[in-house]
Residue frames as a rotation matrix with the C-alpha (Angstrom) as fourth column:
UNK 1
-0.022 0.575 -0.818 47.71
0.995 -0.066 -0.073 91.16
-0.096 -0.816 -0.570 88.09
UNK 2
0.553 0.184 0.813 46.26
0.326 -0.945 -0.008 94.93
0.767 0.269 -0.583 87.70
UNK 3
-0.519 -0.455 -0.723 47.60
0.717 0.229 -0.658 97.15
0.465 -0.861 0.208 90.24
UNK 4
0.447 0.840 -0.308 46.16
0.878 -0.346 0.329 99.09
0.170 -0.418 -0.892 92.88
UNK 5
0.220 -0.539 0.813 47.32
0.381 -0.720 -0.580 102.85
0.898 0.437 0.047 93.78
UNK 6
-0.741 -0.604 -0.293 49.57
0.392 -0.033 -0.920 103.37
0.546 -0.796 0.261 96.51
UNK 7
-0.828 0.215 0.519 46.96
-0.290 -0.955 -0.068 106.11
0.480 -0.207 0.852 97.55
UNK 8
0.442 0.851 -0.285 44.18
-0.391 0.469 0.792 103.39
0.807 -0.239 0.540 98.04
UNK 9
0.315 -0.283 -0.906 46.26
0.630 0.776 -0.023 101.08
0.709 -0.564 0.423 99.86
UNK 10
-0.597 -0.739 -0.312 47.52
0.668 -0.242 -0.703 104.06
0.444 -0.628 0.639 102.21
UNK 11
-0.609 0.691 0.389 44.11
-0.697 -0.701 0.151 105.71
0.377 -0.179 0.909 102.58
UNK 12
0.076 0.793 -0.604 41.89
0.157 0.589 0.793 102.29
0.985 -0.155 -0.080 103.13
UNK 13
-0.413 0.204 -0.888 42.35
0.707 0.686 -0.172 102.45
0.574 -0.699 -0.427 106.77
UNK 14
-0.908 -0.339 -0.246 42.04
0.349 -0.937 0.003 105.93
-0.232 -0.083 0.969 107.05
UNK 15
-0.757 0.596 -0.266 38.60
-0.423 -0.137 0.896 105.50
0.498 0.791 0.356 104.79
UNK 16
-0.045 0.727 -0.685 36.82
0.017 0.686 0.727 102.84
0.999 0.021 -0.043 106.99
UNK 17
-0.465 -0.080 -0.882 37.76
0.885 -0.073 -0.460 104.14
-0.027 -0.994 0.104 110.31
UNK 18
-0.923 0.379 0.065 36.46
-0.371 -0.923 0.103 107.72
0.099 0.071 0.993 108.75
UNK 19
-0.507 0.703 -0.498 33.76
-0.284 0.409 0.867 105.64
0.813 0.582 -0.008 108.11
UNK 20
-0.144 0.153 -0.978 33.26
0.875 0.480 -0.054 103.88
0.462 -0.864 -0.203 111.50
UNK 21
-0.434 0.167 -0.885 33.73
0.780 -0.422 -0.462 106.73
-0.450 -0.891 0.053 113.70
UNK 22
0.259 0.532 0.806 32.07
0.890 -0.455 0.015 109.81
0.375 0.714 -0.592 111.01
UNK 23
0.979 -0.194 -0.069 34.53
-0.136 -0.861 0.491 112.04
-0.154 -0.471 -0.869 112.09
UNK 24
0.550 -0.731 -0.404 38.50
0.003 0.485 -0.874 112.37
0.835 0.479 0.269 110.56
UNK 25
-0.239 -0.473 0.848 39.80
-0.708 -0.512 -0.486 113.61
0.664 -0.717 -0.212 113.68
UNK 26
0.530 0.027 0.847 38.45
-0.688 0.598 0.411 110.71
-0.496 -0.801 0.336 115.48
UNK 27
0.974 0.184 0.136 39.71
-0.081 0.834 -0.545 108.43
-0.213 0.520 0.827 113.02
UNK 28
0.234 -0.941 0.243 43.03
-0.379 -0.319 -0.869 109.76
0.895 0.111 -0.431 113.33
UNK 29
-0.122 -0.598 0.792 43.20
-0.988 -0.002 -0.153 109.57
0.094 -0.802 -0.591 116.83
UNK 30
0.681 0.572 0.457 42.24
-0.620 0.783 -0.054 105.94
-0.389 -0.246 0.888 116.41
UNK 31
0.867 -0.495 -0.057 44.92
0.091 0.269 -0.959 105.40
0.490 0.826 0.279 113.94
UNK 32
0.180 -0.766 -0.618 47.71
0.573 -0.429 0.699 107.58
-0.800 -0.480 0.361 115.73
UNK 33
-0.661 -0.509 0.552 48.34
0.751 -0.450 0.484 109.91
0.002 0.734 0.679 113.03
UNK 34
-0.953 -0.008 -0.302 46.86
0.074 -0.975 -0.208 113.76
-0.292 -0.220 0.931 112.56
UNK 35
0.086 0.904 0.419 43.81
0.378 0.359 -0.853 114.33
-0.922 0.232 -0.311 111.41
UNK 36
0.593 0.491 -0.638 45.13
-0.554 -0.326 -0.766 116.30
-0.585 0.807 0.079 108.55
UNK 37
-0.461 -0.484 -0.744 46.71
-0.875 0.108 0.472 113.18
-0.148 0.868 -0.473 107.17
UNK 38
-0.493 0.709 0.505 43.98
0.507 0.705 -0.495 110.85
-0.707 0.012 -0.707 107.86
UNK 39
0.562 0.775 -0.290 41.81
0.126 -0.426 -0.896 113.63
-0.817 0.467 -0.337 105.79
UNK 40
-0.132 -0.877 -0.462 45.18
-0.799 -0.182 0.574 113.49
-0.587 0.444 -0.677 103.18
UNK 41
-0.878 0.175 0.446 45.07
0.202 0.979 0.013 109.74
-0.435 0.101 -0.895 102.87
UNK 42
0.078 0.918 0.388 41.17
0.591 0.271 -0.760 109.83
-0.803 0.289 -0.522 102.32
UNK 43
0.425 0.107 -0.899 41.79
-0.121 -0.977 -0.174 112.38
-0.897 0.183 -0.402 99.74
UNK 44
-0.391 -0.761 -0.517 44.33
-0.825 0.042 0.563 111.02
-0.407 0.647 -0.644 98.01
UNK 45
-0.714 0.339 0.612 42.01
0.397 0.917 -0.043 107.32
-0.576 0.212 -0.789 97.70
UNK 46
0.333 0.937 -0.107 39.00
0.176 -0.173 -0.969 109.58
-0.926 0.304 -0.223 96.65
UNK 47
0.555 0.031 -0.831 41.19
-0.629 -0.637 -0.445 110.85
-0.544 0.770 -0.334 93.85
UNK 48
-0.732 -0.680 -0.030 43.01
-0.604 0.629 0.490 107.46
-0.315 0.377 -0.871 93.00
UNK 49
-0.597 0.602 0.531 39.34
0.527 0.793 -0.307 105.96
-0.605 0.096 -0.790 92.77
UNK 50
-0.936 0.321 -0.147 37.62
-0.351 -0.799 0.489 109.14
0.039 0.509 0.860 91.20
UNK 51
0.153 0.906 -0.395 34.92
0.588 0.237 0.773 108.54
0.794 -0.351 -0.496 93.46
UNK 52
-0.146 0.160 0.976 33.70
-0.773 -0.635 -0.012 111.22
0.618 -0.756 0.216 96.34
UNK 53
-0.379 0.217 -0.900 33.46
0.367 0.928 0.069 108.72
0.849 -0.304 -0.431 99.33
UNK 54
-0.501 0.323 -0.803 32.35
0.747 -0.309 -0.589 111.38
-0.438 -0.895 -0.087 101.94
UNK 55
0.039 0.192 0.981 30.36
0.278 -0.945 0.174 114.19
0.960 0.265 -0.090 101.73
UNK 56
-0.704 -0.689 -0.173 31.92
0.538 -0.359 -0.763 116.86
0.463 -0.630 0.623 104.08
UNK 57
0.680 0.732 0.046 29.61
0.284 -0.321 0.903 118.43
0.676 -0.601 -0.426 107.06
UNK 58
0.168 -0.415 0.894 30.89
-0.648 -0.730 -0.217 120.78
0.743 -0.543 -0.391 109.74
UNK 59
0.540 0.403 0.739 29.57
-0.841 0.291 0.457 118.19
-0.031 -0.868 0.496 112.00
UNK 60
-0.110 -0.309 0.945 31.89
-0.045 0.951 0.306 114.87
-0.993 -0.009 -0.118 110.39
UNK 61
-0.617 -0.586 -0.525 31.89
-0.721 0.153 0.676 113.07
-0.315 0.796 -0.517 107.66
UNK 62
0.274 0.939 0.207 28.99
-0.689 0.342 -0.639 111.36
-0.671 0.032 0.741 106.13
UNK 63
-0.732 -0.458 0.504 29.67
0.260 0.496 0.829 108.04
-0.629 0.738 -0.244 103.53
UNK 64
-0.414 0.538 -0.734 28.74
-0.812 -0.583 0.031 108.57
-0.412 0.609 0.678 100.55
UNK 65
0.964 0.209 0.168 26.50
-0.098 0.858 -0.504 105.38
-0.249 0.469 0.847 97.98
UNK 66
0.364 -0.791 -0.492 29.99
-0.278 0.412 -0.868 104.96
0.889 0.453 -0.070 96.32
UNK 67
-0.295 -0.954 -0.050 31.32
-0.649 0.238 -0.722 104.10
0.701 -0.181 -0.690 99.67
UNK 68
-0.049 0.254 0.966 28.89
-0.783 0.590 -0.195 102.14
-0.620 -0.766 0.170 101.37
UNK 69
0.974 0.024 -0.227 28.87
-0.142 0.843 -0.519 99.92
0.178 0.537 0.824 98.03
UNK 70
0.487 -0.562 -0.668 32.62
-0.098 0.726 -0.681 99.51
0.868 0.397 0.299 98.54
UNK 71
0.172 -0.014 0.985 32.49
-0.977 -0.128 0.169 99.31
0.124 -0.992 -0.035 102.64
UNK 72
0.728 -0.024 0.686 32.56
-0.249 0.922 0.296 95.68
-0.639 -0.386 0.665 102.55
UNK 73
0.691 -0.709 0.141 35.34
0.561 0.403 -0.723 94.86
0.456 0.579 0.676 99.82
UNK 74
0.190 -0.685 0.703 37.68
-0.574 -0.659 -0.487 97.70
0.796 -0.311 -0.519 102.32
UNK 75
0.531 0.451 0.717 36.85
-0.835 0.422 0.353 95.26
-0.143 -0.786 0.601 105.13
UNK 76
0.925 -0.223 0.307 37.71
0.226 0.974 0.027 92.44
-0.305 0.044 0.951 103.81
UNK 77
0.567 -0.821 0.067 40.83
0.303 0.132 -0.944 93.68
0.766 0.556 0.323 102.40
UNK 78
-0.194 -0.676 0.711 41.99
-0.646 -0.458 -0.612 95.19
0.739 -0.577 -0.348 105.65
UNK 79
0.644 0.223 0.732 40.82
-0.407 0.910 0.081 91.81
-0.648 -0.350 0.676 107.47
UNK 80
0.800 -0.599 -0.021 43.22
0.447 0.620 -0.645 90.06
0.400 0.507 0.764 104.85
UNK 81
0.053 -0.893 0.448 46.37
-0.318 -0.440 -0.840 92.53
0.947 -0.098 -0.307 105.68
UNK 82
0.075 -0.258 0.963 45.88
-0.990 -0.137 0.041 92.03
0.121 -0.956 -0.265 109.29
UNK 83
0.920 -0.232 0.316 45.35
0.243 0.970 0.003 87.52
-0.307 0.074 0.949 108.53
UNK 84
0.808 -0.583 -0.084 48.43
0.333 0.571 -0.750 88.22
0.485 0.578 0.656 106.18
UNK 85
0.182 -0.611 0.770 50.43
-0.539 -0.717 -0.442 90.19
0.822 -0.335 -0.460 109.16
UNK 86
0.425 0.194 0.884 49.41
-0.840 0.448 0.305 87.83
-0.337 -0.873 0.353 111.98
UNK 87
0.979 -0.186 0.079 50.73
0.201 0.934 -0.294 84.88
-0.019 0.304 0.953 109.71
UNK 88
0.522 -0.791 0.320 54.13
0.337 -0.153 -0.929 86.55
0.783 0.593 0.187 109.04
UNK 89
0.629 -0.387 0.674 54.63
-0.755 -0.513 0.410 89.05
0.187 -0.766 -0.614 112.65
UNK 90
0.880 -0.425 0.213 56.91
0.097 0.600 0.794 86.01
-0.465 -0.678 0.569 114.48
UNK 91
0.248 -0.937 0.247 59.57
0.953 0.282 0.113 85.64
-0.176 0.207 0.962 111.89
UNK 92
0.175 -0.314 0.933 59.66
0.478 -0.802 -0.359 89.67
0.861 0.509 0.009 110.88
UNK 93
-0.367 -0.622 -0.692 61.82
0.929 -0.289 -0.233 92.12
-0.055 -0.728 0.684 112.90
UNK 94
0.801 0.585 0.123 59.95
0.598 -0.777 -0.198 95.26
-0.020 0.232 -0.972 113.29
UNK 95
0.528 -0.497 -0.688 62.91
0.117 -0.760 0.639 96.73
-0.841 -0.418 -0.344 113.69
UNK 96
0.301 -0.101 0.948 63.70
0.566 0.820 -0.092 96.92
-0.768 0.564 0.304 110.41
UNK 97
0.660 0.505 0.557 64.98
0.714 -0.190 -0.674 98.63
-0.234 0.842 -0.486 106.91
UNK 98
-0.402 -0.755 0.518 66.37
0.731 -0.605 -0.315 101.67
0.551 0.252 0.795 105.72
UNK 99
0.632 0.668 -0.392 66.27
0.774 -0.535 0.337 105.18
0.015 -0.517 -0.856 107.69
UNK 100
0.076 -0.547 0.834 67.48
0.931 -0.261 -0.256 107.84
0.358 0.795 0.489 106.38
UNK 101
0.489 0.108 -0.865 68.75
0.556 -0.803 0.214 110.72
-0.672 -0.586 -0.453 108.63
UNK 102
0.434 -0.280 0.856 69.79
0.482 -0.731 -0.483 114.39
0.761 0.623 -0.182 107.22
UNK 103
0.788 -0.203 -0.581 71.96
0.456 -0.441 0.773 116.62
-0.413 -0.874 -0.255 108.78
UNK 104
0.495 -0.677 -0.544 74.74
-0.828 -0.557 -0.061 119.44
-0.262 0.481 -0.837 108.20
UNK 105
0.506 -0.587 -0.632 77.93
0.140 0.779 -0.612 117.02
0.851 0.221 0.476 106.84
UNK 106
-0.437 -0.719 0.541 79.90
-0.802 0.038 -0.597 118.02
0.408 -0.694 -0.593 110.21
UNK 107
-0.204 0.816 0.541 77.47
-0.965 -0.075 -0.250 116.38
-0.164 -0.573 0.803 111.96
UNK 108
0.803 0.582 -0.128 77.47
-0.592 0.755 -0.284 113.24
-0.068 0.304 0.950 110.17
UNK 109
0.072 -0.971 -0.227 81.06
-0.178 0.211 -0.961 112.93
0.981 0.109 -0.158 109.48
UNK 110
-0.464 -0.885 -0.036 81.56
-0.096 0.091 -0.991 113.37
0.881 -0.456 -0.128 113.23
UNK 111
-0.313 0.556 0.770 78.64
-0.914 0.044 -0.404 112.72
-0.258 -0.830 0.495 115.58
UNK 112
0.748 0.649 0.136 76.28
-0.536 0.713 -0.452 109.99
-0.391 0.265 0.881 113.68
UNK 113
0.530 -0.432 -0.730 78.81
-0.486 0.550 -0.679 108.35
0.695 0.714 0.081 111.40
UNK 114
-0.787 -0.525 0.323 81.22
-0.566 0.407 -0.717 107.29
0.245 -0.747 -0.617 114.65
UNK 115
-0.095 0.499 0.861 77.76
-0.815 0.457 -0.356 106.20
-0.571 -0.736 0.364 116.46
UNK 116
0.231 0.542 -0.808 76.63
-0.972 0.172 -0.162 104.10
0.051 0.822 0.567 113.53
UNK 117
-0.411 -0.511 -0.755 78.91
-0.442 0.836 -0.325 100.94
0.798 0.200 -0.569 114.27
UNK 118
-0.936 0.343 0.083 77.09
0.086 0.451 -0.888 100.54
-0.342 -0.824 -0.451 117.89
UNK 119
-0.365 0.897 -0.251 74.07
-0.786 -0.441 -0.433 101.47
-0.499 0.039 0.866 116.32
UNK 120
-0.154 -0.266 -0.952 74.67
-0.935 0.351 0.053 98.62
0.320 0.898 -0.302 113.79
UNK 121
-0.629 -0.596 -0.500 75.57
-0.197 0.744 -0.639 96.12
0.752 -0.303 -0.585 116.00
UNK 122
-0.862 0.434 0.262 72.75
-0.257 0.070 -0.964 96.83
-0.437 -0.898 0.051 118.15
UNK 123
0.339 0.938 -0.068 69.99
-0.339 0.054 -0.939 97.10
-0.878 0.341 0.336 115.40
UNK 124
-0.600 -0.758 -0.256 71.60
-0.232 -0.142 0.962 95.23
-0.765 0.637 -0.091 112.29
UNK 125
-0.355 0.551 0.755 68.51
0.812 0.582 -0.043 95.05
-0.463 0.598 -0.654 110.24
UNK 126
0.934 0.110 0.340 68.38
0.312 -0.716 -0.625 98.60
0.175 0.689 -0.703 109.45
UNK 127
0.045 -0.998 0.033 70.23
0.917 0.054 0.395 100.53
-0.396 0.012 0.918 107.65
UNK 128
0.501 0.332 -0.800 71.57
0.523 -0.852 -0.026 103.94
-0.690 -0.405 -0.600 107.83
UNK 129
0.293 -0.009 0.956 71.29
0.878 -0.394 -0.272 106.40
0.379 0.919 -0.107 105.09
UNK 130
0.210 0.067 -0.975 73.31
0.736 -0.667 0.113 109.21
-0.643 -0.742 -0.189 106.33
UNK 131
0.507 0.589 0.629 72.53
0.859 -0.410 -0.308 112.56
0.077 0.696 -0.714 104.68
UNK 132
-0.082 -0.571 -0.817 75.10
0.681 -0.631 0.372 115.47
-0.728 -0.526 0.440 105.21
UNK 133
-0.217 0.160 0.963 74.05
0.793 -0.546 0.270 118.54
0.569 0.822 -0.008 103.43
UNK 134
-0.853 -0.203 -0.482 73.95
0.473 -0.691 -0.547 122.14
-0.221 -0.694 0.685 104.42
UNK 135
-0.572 0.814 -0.107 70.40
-0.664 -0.382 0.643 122.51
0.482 0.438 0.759 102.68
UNK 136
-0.557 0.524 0.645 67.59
-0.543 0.358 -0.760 121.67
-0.629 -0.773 0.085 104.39
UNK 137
-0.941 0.261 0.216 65.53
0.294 0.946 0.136 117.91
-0.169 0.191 -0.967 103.47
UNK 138
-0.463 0.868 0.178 61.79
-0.831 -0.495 0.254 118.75
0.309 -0.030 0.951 102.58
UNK 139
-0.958 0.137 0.253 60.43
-0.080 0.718 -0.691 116.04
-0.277 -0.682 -0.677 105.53
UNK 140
-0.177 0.984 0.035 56.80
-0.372 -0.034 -0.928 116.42
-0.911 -0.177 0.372 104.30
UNK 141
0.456 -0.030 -0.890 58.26
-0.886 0.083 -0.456 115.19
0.088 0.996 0.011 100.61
UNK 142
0.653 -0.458 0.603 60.11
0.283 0.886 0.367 111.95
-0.703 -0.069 0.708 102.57
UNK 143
0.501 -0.843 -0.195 63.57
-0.571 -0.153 -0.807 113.23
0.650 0.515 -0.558 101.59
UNK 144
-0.464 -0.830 -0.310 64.38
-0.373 0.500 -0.781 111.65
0.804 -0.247 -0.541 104.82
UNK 145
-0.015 0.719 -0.695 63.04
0.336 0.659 0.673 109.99
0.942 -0.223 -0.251 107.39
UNK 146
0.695 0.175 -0.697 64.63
0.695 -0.411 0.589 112.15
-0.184 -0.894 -0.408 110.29
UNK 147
0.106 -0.816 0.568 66.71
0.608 -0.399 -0.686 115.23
0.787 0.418 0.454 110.53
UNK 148
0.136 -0.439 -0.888 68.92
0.937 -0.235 0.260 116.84
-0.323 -0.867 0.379 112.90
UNK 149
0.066 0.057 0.996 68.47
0.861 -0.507 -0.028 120.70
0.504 0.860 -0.083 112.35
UNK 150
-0.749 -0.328 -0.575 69.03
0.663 -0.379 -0.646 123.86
-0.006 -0.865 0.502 113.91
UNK 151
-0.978 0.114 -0.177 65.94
-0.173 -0.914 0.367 125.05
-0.120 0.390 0.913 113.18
UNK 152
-0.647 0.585 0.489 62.12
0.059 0.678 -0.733 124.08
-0.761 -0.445 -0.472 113.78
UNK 153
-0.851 0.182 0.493 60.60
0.459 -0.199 0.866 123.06
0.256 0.963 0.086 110.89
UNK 154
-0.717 0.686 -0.122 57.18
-0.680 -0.727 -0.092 124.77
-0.151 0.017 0.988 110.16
UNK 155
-0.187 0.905 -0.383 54.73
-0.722 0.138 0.678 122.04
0.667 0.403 0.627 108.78
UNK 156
-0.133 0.410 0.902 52.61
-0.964 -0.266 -0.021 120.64
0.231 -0.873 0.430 111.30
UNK 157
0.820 0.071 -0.568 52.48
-0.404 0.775 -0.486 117.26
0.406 0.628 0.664 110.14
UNK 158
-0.414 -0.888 -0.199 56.54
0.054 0.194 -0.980 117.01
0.909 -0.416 -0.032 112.00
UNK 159
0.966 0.130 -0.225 56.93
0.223 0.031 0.974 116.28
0.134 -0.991 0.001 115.25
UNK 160
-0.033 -0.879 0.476 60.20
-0.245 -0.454 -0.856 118.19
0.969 -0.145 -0.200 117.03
UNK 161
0.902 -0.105 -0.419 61.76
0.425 0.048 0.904 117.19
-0.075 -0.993 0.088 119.52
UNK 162
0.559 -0.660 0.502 64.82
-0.671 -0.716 -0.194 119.35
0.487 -0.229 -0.843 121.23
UNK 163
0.698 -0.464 -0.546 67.82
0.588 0.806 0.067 116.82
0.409 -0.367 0.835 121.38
UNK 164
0.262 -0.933 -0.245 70.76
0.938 0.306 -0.164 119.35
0.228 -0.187 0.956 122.05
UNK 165
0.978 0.101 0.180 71.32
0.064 -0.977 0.205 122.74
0.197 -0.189 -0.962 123.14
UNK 166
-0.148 -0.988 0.036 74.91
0.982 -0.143 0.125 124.63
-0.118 0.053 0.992 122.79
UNK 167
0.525 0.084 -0.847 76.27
0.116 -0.993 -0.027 127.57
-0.843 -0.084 -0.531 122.77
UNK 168
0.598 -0.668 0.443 77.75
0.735 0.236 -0.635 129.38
0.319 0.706 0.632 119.89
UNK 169
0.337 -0.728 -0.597 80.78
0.299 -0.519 0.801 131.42
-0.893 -0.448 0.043 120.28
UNK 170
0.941 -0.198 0.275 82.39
0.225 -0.241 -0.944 133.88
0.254 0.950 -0.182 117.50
UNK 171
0.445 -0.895 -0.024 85.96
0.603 0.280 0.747 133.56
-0.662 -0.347 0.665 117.38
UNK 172
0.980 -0.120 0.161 88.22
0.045 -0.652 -0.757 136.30
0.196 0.749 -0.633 115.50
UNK 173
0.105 -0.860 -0.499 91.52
0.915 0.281 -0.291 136.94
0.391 -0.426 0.816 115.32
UNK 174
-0.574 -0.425 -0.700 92.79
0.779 -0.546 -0.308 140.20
-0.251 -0.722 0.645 117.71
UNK 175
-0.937 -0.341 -0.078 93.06
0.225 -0.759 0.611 142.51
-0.267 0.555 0.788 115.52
UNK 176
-0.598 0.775 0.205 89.78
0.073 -0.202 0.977 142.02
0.798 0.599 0.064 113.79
UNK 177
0.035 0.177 -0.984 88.22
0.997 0.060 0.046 141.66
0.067 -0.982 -0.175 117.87
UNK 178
-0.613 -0.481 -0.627 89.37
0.751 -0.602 -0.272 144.94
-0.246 -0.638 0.730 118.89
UNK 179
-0.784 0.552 -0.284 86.68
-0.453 -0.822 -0.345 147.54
-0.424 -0.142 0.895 120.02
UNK 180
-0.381 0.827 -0.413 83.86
-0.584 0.131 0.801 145.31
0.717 0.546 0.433 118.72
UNK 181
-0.914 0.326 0.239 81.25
-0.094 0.404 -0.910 143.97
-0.394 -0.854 -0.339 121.31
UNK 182
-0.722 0.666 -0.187 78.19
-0.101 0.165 0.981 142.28
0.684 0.727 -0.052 119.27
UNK 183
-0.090 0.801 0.592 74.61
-0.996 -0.072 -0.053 142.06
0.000 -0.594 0.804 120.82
UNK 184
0.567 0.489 0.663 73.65
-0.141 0.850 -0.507 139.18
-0.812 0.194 0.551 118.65
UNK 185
-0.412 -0.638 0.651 74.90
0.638 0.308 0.706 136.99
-0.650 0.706 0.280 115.99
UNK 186
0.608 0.403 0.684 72.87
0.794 -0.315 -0.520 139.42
0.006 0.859 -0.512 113.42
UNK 187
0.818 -0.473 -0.326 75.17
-0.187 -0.755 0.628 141.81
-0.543 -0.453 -0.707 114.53
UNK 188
-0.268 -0.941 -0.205 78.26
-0.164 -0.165 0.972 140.14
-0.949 0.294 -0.110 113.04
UNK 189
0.383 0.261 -0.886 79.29
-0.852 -0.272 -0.448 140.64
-0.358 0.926 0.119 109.56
């Protein structure tokens, strides 16, 4: 059996909904996902098929002949995924797989790694990949699937969400203390 390229099979729905509504941003919000990875996706099929399938307009997206000749074979193939999903949904556990969280190694060693046995017991079809590194995961490259970070990442494409909030405190010993009164942590050496 030939295979297809990931890129098709992760752009088709992305392609025929661009298609349906002539507009990526609607076709995103139809999906649930951004519009610049609905316009990703389609991108990445045009260049796994090396076929233009839109021709961009301020106003939307327009199909191109190469994609109204394969509009009806996307159909049917995303009419088969959803027959071969309805046949299977009862016995599969969406809750499923591997998920793979990053975080410093304190953090794992001693927050997540304790939870992990109720977490386990509650959800025992996935399974946690716990990441403990002091270098940050590149989340837009699926290094991991979540990360705990003190820092907000930057590419839009993440959703953040603000689980914890602490103070920090700089601790010294006397000696080194005495007569020093920082503003801010850039302050200490």
């Amino acid at each position: 059996m030939e295979s297809v390229p990931s890129e098709v099979l992760v752009g088709l729905a992305a392609v025929v909904v661009a298609a349906e509504e002539g507009s990526a941003t609607q076709a995103a919000s139809r999906l649930g996902i951004t519009a610049a990875t609905a316009l990703r996706r389609i991108d990445g099929a045009e260049r796994a098929l090396g076929l233009r399938l839109f021709d961009r307009y301020p106003t939307g997206l327009r199909p191109t002949d190469a994609l109204r000749a394969l509009l009806p074979w996307a159909e049917q193939a995303i009419a088969a995924l959803r027959g071969l999903v309805g046949e299977v949904a009862d016995g599969l556990d969406p809750a499923a797989g591997v998920v793979r969280i990053a975080s410093a190694p304190a953090v794992s060693a001693h927050v997540l790694a304790p939870a992990a046995r109720a977490f386990n017991a509650a959800h025992p079809k996935i399974t946690l990949e716990l990441l403990g590194s002091n270098e940050l995961v590149r989340m837009e490259q699926l290094e991991a699937d979540i990360a705990l970070r003190g820092v907000k990442p930057t590419p839009s494409e993440l959703v953040a969400k603000c689980v914890l909030q602490f103070d920090l405190v700089v601790a010294a010993a006397p000696e080194l203390a005495a007569g020093y009164n920082p503003e801010a942590m850039s302050e200490v050496p």
